[in-house]
N, C-alpha and C positions, 0 to 999 in steps of 0.2 A: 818088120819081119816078114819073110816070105820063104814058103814052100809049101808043097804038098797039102792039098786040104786033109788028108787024115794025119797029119804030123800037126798039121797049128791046129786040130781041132783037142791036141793032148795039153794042150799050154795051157793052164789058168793063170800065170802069174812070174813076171822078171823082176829079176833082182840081182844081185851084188851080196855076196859074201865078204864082211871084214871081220877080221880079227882084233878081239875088243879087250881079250883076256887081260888083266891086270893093269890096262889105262888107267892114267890118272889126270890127263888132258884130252881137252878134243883132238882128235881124228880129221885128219885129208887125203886125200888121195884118189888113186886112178884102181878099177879093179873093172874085171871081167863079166859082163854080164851071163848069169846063168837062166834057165826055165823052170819049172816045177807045174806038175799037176794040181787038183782039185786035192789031192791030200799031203801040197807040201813036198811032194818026194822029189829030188831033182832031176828031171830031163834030159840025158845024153843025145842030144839033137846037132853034135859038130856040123855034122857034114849033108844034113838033112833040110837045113835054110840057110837062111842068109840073112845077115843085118845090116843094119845102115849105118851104125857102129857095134864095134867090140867090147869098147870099153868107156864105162862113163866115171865122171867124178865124182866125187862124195865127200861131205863133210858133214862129222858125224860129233853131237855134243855130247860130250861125257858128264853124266848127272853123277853126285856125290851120295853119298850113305852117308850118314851120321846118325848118332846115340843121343838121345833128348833125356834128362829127367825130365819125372812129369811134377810140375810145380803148381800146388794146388791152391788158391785163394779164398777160401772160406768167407762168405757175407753175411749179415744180418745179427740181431741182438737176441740168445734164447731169452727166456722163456725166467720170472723172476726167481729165485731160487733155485737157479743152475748154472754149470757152466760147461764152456764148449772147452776139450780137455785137448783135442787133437783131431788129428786126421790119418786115415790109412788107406791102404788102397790095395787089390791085387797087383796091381802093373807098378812098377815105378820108373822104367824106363822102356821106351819106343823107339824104334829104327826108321827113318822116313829119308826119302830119298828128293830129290830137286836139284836145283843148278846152284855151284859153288859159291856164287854170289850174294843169293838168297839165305846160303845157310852158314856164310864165315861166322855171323855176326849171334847162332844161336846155340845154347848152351842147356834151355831147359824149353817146354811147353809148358805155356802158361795154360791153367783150364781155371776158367769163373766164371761169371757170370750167375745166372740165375736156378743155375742145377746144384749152387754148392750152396745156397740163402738156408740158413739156418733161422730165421725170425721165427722167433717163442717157442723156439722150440723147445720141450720138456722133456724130452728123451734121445735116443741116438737116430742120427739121419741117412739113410742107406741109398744111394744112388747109383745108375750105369750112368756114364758120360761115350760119350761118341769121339773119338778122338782126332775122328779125321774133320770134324765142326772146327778143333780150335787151330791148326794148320793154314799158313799162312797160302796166299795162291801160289802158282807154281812148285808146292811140297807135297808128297804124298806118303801112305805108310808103304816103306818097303817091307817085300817079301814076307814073310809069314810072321811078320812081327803082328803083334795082335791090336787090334784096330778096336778095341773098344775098354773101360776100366771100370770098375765096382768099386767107389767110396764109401767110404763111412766116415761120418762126421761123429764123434764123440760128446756125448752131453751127460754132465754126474751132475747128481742133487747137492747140493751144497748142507750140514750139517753144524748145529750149533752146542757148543761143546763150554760146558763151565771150568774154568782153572783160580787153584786158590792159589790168593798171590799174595804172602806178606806186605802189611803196609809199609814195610821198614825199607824194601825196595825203590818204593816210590821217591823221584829227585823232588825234593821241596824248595820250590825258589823263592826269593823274596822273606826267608825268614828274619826277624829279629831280637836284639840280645832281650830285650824289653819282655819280651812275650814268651810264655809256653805251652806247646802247641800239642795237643792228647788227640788222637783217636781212639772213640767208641770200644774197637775190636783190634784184634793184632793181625786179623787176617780179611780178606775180601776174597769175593767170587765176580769174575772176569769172566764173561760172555764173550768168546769168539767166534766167528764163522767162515766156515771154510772147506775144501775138501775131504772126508773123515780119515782119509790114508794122512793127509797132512795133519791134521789137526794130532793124532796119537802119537807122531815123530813130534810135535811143538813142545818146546823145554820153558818154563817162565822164565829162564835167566834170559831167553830171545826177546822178550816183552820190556818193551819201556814205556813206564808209566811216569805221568809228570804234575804235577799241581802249583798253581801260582798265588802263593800270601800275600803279595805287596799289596801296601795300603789297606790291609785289613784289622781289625781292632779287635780286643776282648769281646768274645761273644760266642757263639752257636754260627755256624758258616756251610751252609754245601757249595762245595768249590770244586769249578769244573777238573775233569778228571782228562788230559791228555794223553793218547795212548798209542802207543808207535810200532808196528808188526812187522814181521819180514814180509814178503811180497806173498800173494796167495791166497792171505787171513783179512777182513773185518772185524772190528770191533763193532760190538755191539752195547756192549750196558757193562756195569752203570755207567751211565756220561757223568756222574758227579760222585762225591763224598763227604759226610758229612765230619768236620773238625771243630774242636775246642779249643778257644783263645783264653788265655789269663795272663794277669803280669805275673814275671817271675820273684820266685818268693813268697808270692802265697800260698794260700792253703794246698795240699796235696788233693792229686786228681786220682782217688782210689781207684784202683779195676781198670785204670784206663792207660793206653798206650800214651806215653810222654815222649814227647820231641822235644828238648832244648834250642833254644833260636841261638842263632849266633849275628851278632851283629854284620851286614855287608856278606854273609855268605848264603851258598845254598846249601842245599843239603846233602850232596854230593861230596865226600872228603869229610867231614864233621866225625868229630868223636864224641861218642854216646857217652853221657853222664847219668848215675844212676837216679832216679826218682825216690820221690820219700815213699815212706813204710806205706805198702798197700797197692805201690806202683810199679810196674813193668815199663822202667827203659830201653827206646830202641834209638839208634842212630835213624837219625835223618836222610840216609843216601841209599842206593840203589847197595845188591848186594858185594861191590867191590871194594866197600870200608875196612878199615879195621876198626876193632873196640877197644878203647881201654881197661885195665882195670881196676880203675880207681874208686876207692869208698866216699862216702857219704853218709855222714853221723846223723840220723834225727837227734829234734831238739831233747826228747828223753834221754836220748841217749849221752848228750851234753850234760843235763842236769843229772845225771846218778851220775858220773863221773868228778864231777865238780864235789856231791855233796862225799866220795871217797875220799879225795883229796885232802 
């Protein structure tokens, strides 16, 4: 560039004006070079120097904008008697700009690492994360999209809730025709733990309890108690229950809950037969049985009949 020292002393800076409006590929081309002062403003200097060229080339990369959710990775194990319930965040999606290469293949930010470790933790975890940290090189955040996020990591106490659960429920496997089987009580209390919002939505018909008689004999027995919950819940107690073996035919088990064995079955599908005078019969299966209604004479009740007769 040449002329006038008070003319080139107005230049700060040449450049080339393109028009970039609504690209969606890179830019080539030939354009005219312009001047501009120390504040940007441009230079009408046609006829006042001279150049060595007019016009230069240029080729001009077109970076992409795209929409990221932000995908949050939560680490570490709270704290015993709680649980980590969720995540939220103010931001859930960021605009960040780079070359269309870098970013065909991206759909969300991933953010982890050591700002989201939740270890032992006993209450709820509140963090800002930096978001231009987890952006891969050549990405950055465009325009006034917000460059920074406030987590919260959720952690509830976990809550232990008693539910009475008819013994008549419980599936009894391995019973036999030989034997007949009483519990103590006609009902049990079932220790669960779990979240308290879930625990007061839990029904006992969701609860499956189970116990195994095979190869057990006349006797006194605490037998473990199997116990099966929708996703959410622990069991907790009792791990066992105490049952009554006798051969069938004998003496009646007063006050006491009676199971009839059935040879080769469980107790799942069985239909309940009544117990002698003093006995509460329950079927042996969970509560989807049906019962019969069929009688049972005690032996008194056989001999005043006979002595009418």
């Amino acid at each position: 560039v040449t002329g006038a020292e008070s003319v080139i002393g107005q230049i700060s800076s040449a450049g080339v004006e393109i028009q970039a409006e609504g690209a969606s590929t890179d830019l080539q081309g030939q354009a005219e070079v312009n001047f501009y002062d120390a504040n940007d403003n441009r230079l009408e200097l046609e006829n006042e120097v001279s150049l060595s060229m007019s016009m230069v080339n240029y080729d001009v990369t077109v970076l992409r904008v795209k929409d990221l959710t932000l995908d949050f990775r939560v680490e570490g194990e709270v704290a015993a008697g709680y649980r980590f319930t969720g995540v939220t965040s103010d931001v859930q999606t960021v605009s960040v700009v780079g070359l269309r290469s870098v970013l065909s293949d991206m759909t969300t930010l991933v953010i982890a690492g050591e700002a989201l470790n939740i270890e032992d933790a006993g209450r709820n975890v509140e963090v800002t994360v930096n978001l231009a940290d987890y952006l891969p090189d050549g990405v950055s955040i465009a325009g006034d999209s917000p460059s920074s996020a406030v987590v919260t990591m959720t952690v509830e106490p976990l809550e232990t809730m008693s539910f009475t659960y008819d013994v008549g429920q419980i599936d009894m496997l391995g019973l036999s025709g030989q034997y007949r089987y009483a519990f103590a009580d006609q009902q049990m209390e079932l220790r669960i733990r779990g979240l308290r919002e879930d625990l007061d939505a839990l029904d006992t018909d969701e609860i499956q309890a189970a116990m195994d008689l095979h190869g057990l004999e006349p006797g006194e027995h605490q037998v473990n108690l199997t116990v099966e919950l929708p996703e959410g819940f622990e069991f907790v107690g009792p791990a066992s229950v105490m049952i009554r073996i006798e051969q069938a035919g004998g003496p009646g088990m007063a006050g006491q809950t009676v199971v009839p064995g059935a040879a080769g079955q469980t107790a799942a599908g069985q239909t309940a037969v009544p117990a002698a005078a003093g006995q509460t019969a329950v079927p042996a299966a969970s509560s989807a049985h049906e019962e019969t209604g069929g009688t049972e004479e005690s032996a008194g009740d056989s001999q005043t009949e006979a002595a009418q007769q």
